[in-house]
ZADO-1210 file (C-alpha; in nm, 4 decimals, padded with zeros to 6 digits):
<atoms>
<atom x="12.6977" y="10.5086" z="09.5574" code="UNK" pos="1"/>
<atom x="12.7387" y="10.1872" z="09.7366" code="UNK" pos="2"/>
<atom x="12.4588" y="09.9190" z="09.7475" code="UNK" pos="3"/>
<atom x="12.3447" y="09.8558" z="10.0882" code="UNK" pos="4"/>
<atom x="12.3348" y="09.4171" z="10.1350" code="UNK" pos="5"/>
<atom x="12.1592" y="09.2995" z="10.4246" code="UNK" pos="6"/>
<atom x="12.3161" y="09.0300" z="10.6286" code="UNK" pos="7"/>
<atom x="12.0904" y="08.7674" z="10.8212" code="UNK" pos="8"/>
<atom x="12.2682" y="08.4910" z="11.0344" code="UNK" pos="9"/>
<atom x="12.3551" y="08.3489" z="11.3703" code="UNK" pos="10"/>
<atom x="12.5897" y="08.5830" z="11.5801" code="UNK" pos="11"/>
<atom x="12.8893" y="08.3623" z="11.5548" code="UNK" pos="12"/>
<atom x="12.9372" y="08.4087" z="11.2169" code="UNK" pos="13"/>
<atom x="12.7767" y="08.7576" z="11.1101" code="UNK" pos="14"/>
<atom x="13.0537" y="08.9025" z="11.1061" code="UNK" pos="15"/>
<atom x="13.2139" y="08.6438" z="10.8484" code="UNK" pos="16"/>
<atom x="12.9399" y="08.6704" z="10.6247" code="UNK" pos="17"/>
<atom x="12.9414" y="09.0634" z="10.6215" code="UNK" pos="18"/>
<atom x="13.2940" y="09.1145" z="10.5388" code="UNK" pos="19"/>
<atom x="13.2612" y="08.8384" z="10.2734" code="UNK" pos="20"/>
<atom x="13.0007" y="09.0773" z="10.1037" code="UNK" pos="21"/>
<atom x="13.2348" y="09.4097" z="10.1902" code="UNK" pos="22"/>
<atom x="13.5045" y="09.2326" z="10.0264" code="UNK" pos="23"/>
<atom x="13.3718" y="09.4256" z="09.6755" code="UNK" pos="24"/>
<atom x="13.3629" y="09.7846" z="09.7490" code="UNK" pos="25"/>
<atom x="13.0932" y="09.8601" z="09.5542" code="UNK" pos="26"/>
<atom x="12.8238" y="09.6523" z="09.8705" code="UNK" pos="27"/>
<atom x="12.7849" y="09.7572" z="10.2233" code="UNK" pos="28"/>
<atom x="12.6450" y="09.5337" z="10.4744" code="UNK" pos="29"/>
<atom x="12.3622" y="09.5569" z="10.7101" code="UNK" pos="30"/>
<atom x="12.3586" y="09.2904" z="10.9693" code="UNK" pos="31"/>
<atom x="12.0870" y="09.1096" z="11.1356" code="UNK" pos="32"/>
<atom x="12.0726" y="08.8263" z="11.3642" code="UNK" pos="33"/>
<atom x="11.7294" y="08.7034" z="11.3354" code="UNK" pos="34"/>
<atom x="11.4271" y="08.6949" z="11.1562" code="UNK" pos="35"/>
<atom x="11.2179" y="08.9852" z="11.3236" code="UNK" pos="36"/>
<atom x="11.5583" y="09.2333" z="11.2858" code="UNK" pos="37"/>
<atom x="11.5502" y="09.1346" z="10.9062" code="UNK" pos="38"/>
<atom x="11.2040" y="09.1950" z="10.8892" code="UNK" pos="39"/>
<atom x="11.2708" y="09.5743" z="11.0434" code="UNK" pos="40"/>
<atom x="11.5579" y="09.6460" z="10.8859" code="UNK" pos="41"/>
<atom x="11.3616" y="09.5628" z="10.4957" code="UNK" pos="42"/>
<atom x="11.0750" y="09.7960" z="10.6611" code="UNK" pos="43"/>
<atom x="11.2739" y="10.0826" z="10.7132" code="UNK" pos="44"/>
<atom x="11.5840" y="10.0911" z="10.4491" code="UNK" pos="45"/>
<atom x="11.6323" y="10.0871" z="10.0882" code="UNK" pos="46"/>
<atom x="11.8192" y="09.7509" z="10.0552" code="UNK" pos="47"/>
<atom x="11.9208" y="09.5967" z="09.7923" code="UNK" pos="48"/>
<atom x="11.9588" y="09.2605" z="09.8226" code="UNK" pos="49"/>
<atom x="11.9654" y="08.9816" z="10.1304" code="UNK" pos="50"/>
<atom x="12.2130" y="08.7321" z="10.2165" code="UNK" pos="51"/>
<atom x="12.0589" y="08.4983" z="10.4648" code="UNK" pos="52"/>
<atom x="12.1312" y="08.1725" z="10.6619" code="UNK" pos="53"/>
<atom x="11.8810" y="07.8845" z="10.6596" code="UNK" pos="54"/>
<atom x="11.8862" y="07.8085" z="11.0228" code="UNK" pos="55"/>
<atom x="11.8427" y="08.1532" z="11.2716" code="UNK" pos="56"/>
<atom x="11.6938" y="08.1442" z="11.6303" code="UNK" pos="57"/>
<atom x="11.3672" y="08.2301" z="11.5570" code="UNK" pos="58"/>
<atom x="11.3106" y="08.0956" z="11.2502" code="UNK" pos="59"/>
<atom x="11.4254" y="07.9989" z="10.8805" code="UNK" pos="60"/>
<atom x="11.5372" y="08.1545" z="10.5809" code="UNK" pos="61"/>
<atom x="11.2494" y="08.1205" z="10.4142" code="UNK" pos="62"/>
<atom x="11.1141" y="08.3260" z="10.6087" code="UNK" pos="63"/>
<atom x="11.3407" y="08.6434" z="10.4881" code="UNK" pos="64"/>
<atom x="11.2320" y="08.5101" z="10.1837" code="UNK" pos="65"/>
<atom x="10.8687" y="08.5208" z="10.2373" code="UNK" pos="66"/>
<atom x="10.9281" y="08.8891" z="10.4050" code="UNK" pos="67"/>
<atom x="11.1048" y="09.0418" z="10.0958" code="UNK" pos="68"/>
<atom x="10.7953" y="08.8897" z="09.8988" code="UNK" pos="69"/>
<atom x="10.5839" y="09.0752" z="10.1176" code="UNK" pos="70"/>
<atom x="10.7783" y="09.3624" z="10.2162" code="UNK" pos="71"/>
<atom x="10.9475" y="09.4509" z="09.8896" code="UNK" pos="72"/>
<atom x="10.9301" y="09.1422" z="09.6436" code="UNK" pos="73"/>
<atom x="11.1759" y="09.3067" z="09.3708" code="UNK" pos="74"/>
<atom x="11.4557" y="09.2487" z="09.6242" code="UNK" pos="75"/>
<atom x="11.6821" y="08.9160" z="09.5491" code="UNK" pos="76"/>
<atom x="11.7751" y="08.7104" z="09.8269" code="UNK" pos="77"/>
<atom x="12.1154" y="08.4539" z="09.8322" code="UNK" pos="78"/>
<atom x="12.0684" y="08.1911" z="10.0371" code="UNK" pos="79"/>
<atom x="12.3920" y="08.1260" z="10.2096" code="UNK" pos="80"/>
<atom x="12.3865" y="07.7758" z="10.3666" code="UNK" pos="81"/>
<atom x="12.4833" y="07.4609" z="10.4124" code="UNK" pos="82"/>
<atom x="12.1427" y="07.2923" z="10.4264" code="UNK" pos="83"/>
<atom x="12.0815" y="07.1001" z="10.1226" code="UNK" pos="84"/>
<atom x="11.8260" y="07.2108" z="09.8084" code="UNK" pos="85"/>
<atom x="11.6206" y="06.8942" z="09.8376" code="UNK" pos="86"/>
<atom x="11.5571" y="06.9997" z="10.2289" code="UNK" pos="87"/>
<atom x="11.4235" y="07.3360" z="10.1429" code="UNK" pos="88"/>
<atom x="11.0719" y="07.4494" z="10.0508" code="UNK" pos="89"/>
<atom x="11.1508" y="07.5589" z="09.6967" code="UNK" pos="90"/>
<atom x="10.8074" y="07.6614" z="09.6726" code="UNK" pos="91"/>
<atom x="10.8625" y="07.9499" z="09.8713" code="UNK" pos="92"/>
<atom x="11.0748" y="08.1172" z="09.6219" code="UNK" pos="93"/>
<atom x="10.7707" y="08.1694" z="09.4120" code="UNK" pos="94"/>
<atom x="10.7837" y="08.5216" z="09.3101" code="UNK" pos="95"/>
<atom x="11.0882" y="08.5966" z="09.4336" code="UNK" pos="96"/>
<atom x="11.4618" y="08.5885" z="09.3087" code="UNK" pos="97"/>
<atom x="11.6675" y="08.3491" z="09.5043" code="UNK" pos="98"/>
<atom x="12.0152" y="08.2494" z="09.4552" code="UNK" pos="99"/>
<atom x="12.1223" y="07.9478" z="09.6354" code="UNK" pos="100"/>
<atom x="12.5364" y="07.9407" z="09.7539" code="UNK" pos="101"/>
<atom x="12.6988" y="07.6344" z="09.9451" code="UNK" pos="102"/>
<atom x="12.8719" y="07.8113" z="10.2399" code="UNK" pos="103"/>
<atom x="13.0651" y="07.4672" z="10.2820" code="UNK" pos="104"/>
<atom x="13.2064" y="07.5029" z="09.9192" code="UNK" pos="105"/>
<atom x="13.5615" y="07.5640" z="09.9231" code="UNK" pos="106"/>
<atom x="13.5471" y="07.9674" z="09.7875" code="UNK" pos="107"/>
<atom x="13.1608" y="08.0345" z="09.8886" code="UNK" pos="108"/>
<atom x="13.3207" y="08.3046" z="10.1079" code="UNK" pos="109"/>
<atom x="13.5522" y="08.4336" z="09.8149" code="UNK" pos="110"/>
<atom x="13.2367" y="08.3975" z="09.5303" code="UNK" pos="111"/>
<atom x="12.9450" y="08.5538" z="09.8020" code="UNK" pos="112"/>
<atom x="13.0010" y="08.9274" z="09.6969" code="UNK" pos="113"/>
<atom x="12.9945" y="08.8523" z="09.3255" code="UNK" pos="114"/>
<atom x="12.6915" y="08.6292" z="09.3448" code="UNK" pos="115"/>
<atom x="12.4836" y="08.8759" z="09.5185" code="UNK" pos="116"/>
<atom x="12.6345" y="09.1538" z="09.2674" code="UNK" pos="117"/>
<atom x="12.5416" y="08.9052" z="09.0435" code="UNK" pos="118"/>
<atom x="12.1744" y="08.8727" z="09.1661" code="UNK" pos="119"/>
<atom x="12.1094" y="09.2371" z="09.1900" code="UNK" pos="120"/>
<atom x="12.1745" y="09.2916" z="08.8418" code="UNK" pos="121"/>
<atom x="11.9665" y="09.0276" z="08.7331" code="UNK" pos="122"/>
<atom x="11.6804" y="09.1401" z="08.9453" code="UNK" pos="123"/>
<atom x="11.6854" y="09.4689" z="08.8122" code="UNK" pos="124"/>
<atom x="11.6150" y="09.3286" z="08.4200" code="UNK" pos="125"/>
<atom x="11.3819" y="09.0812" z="08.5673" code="UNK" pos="126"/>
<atom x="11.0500" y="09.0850" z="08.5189" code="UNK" pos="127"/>
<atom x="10.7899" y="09.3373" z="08.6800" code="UNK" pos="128"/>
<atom x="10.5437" y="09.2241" z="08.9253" code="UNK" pos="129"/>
<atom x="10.2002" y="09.1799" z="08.7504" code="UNK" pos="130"/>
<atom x="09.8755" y="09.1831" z="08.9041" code="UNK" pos="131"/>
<atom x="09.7038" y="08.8635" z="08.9687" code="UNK" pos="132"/>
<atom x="09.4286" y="08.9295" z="08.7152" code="UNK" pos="133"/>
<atom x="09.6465" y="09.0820" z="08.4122" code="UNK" pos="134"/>
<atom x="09.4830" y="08.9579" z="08.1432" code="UNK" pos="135"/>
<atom x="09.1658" y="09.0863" z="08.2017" code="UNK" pos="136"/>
<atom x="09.2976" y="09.4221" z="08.2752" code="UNK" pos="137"/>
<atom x="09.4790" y="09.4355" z="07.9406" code="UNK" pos="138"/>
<atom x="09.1611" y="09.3137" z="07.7984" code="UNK" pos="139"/>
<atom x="08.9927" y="09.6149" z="07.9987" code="UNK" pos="140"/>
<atom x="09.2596" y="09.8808" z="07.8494" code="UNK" pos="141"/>
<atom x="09.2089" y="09.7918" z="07.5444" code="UNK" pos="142"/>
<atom x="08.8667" y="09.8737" z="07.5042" code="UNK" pos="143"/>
<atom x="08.9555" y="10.2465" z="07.4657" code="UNK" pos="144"/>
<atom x="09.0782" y="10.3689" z="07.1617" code="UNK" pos="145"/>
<atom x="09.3093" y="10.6351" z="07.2929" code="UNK" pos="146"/>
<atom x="09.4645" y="10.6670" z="07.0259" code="UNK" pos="147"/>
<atom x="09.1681" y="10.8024" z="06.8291" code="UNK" pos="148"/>
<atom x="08.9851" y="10.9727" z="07.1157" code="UNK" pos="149"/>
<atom x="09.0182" y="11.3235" z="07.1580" code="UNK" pos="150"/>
<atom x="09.1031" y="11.3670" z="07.4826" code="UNK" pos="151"/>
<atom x="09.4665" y="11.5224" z="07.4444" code="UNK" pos="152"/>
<atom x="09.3899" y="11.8544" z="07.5344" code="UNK" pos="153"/>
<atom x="09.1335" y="11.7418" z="07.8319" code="UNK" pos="154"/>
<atom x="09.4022" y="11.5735" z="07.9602" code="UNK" pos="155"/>
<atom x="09.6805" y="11.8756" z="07.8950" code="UNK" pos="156"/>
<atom x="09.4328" y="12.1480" z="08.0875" code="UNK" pos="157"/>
<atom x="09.3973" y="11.8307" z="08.3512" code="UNK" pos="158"/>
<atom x="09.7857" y="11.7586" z="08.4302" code="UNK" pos="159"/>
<atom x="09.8071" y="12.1281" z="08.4305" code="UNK" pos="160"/>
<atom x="09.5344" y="12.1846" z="08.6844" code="UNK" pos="161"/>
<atom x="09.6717" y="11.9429" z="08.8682" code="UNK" pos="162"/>
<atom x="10.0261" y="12.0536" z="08.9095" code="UNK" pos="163"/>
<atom x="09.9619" y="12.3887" z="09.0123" code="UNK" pos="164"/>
<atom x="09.6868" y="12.2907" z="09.2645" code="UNK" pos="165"/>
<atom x="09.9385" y="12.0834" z="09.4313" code="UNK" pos="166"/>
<atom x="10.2583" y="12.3109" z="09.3559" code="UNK" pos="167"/>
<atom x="10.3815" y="11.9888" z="09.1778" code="UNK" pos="168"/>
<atom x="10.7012" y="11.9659" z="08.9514" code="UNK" pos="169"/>
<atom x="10.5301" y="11.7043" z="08.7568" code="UNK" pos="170"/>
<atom x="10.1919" y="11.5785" z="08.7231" code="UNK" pos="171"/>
<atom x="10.0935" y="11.2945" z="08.4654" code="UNK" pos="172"/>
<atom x="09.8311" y="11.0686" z="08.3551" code="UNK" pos="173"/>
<atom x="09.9475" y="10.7189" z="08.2051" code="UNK" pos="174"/>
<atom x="09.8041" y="10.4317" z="08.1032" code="UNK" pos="175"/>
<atom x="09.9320" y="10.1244" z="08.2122" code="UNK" pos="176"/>
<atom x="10.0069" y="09.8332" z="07.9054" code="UNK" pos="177"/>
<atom x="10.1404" y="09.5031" z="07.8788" code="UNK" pos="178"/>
<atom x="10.5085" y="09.6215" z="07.9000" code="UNK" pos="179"/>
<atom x="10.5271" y="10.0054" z="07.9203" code="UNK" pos="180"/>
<atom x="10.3584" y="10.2902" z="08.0896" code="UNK" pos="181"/>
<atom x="10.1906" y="10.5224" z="07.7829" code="UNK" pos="182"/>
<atom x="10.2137" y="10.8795" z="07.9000" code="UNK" pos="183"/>
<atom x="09.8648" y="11.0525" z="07.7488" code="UNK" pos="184"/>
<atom x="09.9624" y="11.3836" z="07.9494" code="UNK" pos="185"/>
<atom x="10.2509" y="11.5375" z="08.1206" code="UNK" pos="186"/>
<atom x="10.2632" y="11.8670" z="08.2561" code="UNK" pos="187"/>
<atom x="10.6227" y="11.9882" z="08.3728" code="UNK" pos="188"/>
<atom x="10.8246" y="11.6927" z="08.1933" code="UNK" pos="189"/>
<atom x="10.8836" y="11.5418" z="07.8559" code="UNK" pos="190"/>
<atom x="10.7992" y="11.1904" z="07.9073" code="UNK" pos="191"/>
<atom x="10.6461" y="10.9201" z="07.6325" code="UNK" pos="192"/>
<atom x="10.6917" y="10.6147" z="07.7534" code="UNK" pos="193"/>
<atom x="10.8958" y="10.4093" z="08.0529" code="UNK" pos="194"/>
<atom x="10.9361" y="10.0304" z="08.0478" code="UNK" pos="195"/>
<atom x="10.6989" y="09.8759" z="08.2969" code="UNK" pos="196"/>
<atom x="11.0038" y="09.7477" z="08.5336" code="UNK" pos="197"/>
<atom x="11.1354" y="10.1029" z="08.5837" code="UNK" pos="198"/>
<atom x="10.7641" y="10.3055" z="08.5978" code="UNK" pos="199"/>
<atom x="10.6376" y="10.3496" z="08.9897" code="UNK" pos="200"/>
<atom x="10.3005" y="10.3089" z="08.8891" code="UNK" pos="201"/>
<atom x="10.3311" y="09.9371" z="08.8290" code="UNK" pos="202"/>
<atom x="10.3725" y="09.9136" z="09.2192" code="UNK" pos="203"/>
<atom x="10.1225" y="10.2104" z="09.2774" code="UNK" pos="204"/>
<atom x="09.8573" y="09.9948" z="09.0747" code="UNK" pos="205"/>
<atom x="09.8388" y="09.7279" z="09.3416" code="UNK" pos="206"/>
<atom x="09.7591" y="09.9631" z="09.6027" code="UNK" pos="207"/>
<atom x="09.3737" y="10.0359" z="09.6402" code="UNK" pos="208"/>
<atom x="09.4446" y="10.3484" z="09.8072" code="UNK" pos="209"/>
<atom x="09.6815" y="10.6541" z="09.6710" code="UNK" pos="210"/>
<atom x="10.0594" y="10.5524" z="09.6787" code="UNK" pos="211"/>
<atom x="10.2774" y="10.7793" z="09.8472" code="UNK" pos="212"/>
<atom x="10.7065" y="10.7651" z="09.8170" code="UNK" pos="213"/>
<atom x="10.8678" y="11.0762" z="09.9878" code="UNK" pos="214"/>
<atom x="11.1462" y="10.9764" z="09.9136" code="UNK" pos="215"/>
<atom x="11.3048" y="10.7440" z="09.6273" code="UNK" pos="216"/>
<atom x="11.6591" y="10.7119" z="09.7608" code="UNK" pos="217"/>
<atom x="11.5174" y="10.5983" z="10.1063" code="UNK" pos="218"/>
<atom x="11.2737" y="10.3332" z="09.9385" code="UNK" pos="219"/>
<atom x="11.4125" y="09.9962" z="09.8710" code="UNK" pos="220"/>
<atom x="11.2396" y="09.9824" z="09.6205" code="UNK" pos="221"/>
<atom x="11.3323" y="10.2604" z="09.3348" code="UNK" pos="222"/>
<atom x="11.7154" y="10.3721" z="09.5407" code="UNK" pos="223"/>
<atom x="11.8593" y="10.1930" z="09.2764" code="UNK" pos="224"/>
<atom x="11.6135" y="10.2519" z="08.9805" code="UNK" pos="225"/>
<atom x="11.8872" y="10.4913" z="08.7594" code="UNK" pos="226"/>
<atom x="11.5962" y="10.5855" z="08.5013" code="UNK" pos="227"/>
<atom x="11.4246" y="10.7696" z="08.8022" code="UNK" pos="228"/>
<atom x="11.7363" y="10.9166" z="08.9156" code="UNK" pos="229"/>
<atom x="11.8368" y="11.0311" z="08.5227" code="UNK" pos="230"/>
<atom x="11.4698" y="11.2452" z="08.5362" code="UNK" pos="231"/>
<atom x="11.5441" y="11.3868" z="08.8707" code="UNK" pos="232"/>
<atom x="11.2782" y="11.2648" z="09.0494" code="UNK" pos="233"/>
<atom x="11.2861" y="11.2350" z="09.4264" code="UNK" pos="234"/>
<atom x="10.8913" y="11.1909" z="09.5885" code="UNK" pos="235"/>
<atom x="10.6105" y="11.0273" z="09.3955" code="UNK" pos="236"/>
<atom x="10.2261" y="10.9956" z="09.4619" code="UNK" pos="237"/>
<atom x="09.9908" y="10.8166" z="09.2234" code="UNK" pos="238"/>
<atom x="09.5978" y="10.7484" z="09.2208" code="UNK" pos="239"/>
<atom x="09.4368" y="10.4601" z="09.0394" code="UNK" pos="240"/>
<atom x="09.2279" y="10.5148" z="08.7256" code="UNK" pos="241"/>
<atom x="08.9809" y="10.2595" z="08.7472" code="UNK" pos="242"/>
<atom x="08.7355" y="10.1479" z="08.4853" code="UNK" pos="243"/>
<atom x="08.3732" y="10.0613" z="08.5952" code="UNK" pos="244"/>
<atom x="08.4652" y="09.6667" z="08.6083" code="UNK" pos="245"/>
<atom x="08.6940" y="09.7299" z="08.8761" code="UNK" pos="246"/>
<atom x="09.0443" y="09.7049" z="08.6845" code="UNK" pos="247"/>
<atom x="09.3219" y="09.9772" z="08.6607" code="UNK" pos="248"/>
<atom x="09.4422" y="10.1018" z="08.3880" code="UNK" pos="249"/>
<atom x="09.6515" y="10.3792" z="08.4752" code="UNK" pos="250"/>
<atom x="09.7734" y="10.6083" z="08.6442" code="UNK" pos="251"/>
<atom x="09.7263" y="10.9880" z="08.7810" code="UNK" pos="252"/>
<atom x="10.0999" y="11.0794" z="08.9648" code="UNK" pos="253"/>
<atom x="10.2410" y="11.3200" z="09.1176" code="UNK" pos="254"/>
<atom x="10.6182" y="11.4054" z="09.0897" code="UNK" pos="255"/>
<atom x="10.8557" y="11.6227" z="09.2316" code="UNK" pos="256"/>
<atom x="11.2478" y="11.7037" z="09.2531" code="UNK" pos="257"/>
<atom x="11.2616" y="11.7122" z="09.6353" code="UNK" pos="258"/>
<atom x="11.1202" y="11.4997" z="09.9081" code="UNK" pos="259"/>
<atom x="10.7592" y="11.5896" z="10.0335" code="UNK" pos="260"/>
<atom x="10.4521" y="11.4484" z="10.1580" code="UNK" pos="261"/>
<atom x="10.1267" y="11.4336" z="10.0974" code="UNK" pos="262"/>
<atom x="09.8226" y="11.4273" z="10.3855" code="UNK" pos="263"/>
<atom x="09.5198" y="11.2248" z="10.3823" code="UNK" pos="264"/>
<atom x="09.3600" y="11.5257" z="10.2380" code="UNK" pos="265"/>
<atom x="09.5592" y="11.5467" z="09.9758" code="UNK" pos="266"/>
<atom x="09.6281" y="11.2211" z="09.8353" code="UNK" pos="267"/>
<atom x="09.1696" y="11.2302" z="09.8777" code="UNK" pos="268"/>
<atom x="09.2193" y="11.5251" z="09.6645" code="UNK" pos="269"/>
<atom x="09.4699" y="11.3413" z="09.3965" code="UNK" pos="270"/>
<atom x="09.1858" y="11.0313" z="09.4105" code="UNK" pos="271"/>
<atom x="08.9294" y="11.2928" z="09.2651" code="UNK" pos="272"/>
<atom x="09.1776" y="11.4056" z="09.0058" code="UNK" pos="273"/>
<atom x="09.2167" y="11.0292" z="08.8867" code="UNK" pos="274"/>
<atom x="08.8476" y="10.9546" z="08.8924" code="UNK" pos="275"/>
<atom x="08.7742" y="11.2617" z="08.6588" code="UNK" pos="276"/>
<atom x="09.0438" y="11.1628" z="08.4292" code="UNK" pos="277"/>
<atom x="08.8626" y="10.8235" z="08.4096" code="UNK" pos="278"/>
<atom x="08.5175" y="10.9974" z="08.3775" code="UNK" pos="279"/>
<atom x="08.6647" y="11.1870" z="08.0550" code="UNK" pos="280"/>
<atom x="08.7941" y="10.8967" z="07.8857" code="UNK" pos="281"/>
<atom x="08.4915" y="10.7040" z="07.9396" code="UNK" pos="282"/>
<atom x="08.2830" y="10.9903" z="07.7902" code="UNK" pos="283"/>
<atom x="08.4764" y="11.0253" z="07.5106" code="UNK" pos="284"/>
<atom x="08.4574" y="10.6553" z="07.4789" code="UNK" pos="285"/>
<atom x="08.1137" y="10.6575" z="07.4699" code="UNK" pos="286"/>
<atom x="08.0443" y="10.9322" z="07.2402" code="UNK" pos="287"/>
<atom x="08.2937" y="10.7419" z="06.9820" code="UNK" pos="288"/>
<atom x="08.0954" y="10.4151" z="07.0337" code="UNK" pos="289"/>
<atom x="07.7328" y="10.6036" z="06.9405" code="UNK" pos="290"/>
<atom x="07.9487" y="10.7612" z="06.6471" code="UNK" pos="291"/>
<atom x="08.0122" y="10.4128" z="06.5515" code="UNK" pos="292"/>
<atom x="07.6819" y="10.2828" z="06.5635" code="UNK" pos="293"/>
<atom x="07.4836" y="10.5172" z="06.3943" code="UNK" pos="294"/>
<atom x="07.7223" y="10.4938" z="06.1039" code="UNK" pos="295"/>
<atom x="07.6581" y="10.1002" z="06.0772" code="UNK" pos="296"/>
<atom x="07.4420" y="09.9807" z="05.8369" code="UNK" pos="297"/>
</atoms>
């Protein structure tokens, strides 16, 4: 499977700067020729990786840069030009992974392929994207004591409710921690624990609303993600649990082998499902905290 690299620059020397990057067989470029095309083309297919002039006619590289932080921040960006660091915004970069290359150095044509294969590795081991307020939703988490609530078999006669009322492959309920996702129940799959950086729900829990992908090998975002594509999974929705400060702590998803949708019904429907599996850990939360009490002295 090739790895689709999109190509931003003036039209006089697009073409250049694509076959530089289809000079390794394993990258296949998408070209663009402004600003707003970049901006579409990040929208509407799973790209990799950006290799992007500084100067374009309606704008600056740093604005591809500030579009991939909006648009989908895990994807690095190469910044082929010959504009000088000290004459670029560095702060921009915040957030993002950006590789700067010298298109006037001697080989920056021959070296472009391998420094964006370069940069795509990297930004797959690099870190996740964490919520502004992270340490006060860790703080939040870890005010349950999963570990010695009983809520195991809840939670199995939950994911299993919720499967079949959906005609789901999977359905799960995690809880989201520092570096992994904690699986409490999983109907239809065999799953513990995933790493943070290669879970779906550490992008679903910055969405308010339910998160919907119907399809991972047309999202940007997880085409590449092999973990996903070892377990099979193709389509994805997941509803915040959130505890009664406001923070979220996990997860209640929806997976399934083929592509598919879900309606505004449905992913309403999914939203109750995640607030009842919130309502059951607080209860049992709260029964284990008057358990405590009456037994101190």
């Amino acid at each position: 499977m090739t790895r689709a690299v999109l190509c931003v620059d003036i039209e006089e020397r697009i073409d250049d700067v694509a076959a530089a990057v289809e000079d390794d067989e394993s990258l296949t470029a998408r070209t663009a020729t402004t600003v707003e095309a970049a901006r579409e083309t990040l929208e509407s297919e799973p790209i990799v990786c950006v290799v992007t002039a500084y100067d374009l006619p309606d704008g600056t590289g740093l604005e591809i840069v500030g579009a991939i932080r909006d648009i989908a921040p895990q994807t690095p960006c190469v910044l082929f030009t010959d504009v000088q660091p000290a004459e670029i915004d560095t702060a921009s970069f915040e957030q993002s992974i950006v590789e700067y290359l010298n298109r006037d150095l001697p080989d920056a044509h021959d070296r472009l392929a391998f420094v964006a294969n370069d940069v795509i590795d990297y930004s797959a081991q690099a870190s996740f994207i964490r919520p502004d307020d992270e340490d006060e939703r860790l703080e939040t988490l870890a005010q349950y004591d999963v570990e010695e609530l009983p809520i195991e078999d809840s939670f199995d006669r939950l994911t299993g409710l919720i499967a079949s009322h959906f005609d789901a492959a999977v359905a799960f309920i995690g809880l989201i921690e520092e570096e992994e996702e904690n699986f409490l129940s999983c109907h239809g799959g065999d799953f513990d624990t995933l790493t943070r950086e290669n879970t779906i729900c550490t992008h679903s829990m910055l969405q308010e609303d339910v998160m919907v992908v119907e399809d991972i090998m047309e999202d940007a975002r997880f085409a590449e993600n092999e973990q996903l594509q070892n377990l099979g999974i193709r389509s994805y929705a997941g509803a915040n649990m959130t505890a009664s400060n406001g923070q979220v702590i996990g997860q209640v998803c929806l997976l399934d082998h083929v592509p598919r949708s879900y309606d505004a019904e449905e992913q309403a429907e999914l939203e109750d499902f995640a607030d009842t599996a919130m309502e059951i850990l607080e209860l049992r939360q709260t029964v284990r905290d008057a358990e405590r009490t009456e037994v101190t002295p």
